[in-house]
C-alpha positions as CSV (number, residue, x, y, z in Angstrom):
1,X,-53.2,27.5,-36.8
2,X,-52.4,24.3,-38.7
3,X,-55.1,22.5,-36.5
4,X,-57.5,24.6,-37.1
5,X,-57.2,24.8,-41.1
6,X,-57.3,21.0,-41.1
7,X,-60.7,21.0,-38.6
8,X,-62.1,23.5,-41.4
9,X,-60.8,21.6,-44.3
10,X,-62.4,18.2,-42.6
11,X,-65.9,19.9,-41.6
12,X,-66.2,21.3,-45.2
13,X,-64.4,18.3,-47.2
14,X,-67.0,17.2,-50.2
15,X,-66.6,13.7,-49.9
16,X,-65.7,10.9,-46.9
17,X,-62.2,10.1,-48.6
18,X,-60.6,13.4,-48.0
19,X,-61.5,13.4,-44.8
20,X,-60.5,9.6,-43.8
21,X,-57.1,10.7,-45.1
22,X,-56.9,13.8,-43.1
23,X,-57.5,11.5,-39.8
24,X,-55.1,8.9,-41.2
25,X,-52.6,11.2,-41.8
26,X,-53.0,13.2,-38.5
27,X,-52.8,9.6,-36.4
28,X,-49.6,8.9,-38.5
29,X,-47.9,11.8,-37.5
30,X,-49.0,11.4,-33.8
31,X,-47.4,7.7,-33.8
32,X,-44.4,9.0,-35.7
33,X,-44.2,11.1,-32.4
34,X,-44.7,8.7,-30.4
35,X,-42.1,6.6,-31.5
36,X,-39.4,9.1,-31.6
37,X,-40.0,9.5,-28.0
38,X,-39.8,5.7,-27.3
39,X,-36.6,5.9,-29.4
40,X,-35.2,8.9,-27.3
41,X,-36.1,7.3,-23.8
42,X,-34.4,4.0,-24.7
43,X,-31.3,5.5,-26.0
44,X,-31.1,7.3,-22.9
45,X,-31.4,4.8,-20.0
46,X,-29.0,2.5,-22.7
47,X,-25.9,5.0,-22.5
48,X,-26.5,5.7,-18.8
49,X,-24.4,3.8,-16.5
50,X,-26.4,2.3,-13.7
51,X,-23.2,1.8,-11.0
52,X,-23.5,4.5,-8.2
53,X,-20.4,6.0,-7.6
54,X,-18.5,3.7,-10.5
55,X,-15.6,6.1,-10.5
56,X,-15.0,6.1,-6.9
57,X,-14.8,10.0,-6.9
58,X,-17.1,9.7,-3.9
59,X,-14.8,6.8,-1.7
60,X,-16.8,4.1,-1.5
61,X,-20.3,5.4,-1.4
62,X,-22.8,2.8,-3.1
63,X,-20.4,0.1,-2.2
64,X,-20.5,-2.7,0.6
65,X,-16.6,-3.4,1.6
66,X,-14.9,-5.8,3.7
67,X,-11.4,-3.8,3.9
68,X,-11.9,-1.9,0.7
69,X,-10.4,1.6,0.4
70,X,-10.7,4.5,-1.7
71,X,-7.6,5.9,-2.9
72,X,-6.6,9.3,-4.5
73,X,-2.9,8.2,-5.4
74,X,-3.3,5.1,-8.1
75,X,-6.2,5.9,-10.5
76,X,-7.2,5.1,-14.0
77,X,-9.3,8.3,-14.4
78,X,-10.5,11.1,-12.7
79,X,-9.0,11.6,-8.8
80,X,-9.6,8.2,-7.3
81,X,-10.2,4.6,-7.5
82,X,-10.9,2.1,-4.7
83,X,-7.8,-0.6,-3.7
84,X,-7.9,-3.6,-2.3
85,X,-5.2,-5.0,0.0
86,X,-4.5,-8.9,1.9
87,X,-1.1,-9.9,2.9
88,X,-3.4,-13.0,4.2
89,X,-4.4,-15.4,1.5
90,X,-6.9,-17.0,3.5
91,X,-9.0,-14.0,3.3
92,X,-11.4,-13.0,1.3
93,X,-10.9,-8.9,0.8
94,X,-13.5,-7.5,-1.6
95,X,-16.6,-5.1,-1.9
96,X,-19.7,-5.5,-4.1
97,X,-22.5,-3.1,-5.3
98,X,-26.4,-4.1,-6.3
99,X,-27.4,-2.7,-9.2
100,X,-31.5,-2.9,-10.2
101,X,-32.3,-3.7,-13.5
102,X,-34.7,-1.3,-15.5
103,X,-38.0,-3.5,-16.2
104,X,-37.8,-5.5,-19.3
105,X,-34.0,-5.5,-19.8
106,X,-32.5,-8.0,-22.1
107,X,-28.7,-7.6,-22.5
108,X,-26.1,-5.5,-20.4
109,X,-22.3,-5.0,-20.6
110,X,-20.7,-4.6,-17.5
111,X,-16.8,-3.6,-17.5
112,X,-14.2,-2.1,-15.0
113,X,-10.6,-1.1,-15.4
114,X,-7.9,-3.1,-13.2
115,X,-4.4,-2.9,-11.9
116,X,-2.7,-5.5,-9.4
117,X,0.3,-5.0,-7.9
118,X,2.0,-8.5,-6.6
119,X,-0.7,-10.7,-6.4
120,X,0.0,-14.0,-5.6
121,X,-1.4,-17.7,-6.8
122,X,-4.3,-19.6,-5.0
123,X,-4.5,-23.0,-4.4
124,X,-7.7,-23.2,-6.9
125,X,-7.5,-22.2,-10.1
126,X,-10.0,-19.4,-10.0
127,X,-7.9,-17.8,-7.0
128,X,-7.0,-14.2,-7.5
129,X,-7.6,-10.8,-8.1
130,X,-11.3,-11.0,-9.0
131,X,-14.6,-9.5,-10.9
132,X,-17.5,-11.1,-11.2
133,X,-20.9,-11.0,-10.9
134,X,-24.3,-12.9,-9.7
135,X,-27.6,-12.2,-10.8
136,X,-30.6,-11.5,-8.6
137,X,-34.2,-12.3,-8.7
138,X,-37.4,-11.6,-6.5
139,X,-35.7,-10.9,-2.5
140,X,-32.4,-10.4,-4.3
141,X,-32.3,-14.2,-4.2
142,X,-29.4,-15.5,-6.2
143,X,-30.3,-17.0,-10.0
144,X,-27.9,-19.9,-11.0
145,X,-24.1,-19.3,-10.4
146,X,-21.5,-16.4,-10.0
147,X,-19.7,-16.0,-13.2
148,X,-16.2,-14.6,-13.0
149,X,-15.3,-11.9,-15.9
150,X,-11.8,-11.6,-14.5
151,X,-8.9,-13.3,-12.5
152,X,-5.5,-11.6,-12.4
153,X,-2.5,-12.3,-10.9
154,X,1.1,-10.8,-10.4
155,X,1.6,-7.8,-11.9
156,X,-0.9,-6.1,-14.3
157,X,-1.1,-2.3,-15.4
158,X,-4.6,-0.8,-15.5
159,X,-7.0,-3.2,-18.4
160,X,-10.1,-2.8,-19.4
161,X,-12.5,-6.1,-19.0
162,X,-15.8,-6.4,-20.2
163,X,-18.7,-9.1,-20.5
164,X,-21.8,-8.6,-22.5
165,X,-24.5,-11.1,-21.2
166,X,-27.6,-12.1,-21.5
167,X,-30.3,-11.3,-18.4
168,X,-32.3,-14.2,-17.7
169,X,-35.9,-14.8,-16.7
170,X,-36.6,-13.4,-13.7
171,X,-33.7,-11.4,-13.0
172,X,-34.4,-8.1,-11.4
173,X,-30.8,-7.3,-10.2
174,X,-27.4,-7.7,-10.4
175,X,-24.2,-7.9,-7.3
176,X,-21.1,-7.3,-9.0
177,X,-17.9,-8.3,-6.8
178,X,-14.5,-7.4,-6.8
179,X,-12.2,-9.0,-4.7
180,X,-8.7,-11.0,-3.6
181,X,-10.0,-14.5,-3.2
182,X,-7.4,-15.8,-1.1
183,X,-5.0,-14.0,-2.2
184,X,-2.0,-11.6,-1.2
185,X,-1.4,-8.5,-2.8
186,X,-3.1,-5.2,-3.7
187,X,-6.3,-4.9,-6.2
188,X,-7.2,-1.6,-7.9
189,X,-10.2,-0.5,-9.2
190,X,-11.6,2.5,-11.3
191,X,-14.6,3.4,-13.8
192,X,-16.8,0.4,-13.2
193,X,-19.8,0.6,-15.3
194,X,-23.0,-1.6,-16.3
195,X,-24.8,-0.3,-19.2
196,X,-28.1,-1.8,-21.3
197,X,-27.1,-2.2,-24.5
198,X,-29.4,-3.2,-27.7
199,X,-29.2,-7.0,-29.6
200,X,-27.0,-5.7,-32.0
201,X,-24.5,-4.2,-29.4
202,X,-24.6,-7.7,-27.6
203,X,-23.7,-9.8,-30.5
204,X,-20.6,-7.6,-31.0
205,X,-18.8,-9.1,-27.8
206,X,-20.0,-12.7,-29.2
């Protein structure tokens, strides 16, 4: 009804001004939608968390392990979490997940909750119970070097660590790791998550 009374109001307007604004106006409310939608999409894929299976509630599906576990007895939330457990500190026992990046992303914030349970010290420095992440380009080839978010030892009730970053040119995807680099002890893990979040969101963690 309303289009029609403007297509009578524009065929029988006396003069070309009131029926440039009627076109002006129309186009402004069509971009007004447009941008609401744009606004609505972005807001959407930026509080959706792009780890499969981040809680564990599924064991260990969308994770490669090497001697991971799913667990239903320690947890942060929910039923499960995964664990990780090397009474051989010249092992590497871990599990990592590739997550794609949705086109044109600029900043994420990845986190993950974890607990460790008589972890033990490494020769290096960087030795222990482990998160971090690499980033991935074209062939999921690697881009620069893996940065570590977090490196626990001894004992440690469940903690929430998180690193806002900045994706870099030509990134496409991203391997987060979690793992006991040459370590003994048990690693817990539960509600791991990698978000896109806005500039504004990003310079909060600065």
């Amino acid at each position: 009804m309303t289009r029609l009374k403007d297509k009578l109001i524009y065929e029988t307007a006396p003069c070309w001004s009131v029926r440039n604004k009627i076109t002006i106006m129309n186009r402004i409310k069509y971009l007004a939608v447009g941008i609401l939608m744009l606004t609505v999409n972005y807001c959407s894929m930026a509080q959706k968390n792009l780890v499969t299976n981040g809680g564990f509630e599924d064991e260990l599906r969308g994770w490669v392990d090497y001697s991971a576990k799913a667990t239903p007895y320690v947890f942060s939330s929910g039923k499960m979490s995964s664990a990780l457990f090397s009474s051989d500190p010249s092992k590497w026992t871990g599990m990592h997940q590739i997550v794609a990046l949705p086109k044109n992303t600029q900043y994420i914030l990845m986190s993950a909750k974890i607990k460790v349970d008589d972890v033990s010290t490494g020769k290096e420095d960087w030795n222990g119970a482990l998160f971090l992440f690499e980033m991935l380009g074209k062939g999921e080839a690697k881009i620069g070097e893996g940065i570590n978010i977090a490196s626990a030892t001894g004992d440690q009730d469940w903690k929430l660590y998180e690193r806002a970053y900045i994706v870099p040119p030509g990134a496409t995807s991203i391997k987060l790791l979690f793992a006991l680099g040459y370590v003994s002890g048990t690693m817990f893990v539960d509600d791991v998550s990698l978000k896109v979040i806005s500039q504004a969101e990003y310079e909060k963690y600065l």
